[in-house]
C-alpha positions, 0 to 999 in steps of 0.5 A, a space after each residue: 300432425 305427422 312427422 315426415 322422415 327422408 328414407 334415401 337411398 341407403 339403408 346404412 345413412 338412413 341407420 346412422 341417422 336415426 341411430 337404429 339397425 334394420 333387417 333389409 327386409 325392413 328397409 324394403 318395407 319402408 321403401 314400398 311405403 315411401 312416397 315418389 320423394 323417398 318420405 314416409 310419414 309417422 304419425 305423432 302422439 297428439 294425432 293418435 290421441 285426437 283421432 283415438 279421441 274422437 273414436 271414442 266420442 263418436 261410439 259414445 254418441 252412437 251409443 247414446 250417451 247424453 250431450 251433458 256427459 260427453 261434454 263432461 267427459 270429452 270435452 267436446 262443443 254442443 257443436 261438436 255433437 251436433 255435427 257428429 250427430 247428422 253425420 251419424 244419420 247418414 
């Protein structure tokens, strides 16, 4: 659920390519997150929502919220709950 971008060695091919501007000091911060290949990795819009989703089901579930609502309102399995349940416990 991310999406892998090739940052390379220069900052004018990387603009060209994403058809962007960047400061230097920018560039430098992609660079510093980039790994050993020279990739950083976005997260897309549905990995955001899940993991938002899931915040949301978890504090709901701590705070006590009936399995029947949050089936309603989240959509989740009686499995889900219960697994989130135990992991809570801990």
């Amino acid at each position: 659920m991310v999406e892998k971008i090739y940052l390379g060695k220069q900052k004018s091919k990387l603009e060209m390519r994403l058809e962007i501007d960047l400061t230097e000091s920018h560039y430098c911060k992609l660079c510093s997150l980039a790994d050993s290949s020279g990739y950083i990795e976005i997260p897309n819009r549905w990995g955001i929502f899940s993991l938002l989703r899931k915040i949301a089901y978890e504090n709901s579930i701590k705070n006590g919220m009936a399995n029947e609502e949050l089936i309603r309102v989240f959509g989740i399995s009686q499995r889900t709950i219960l697994t989130v349940r135990k992991k809570l416990q801990f």
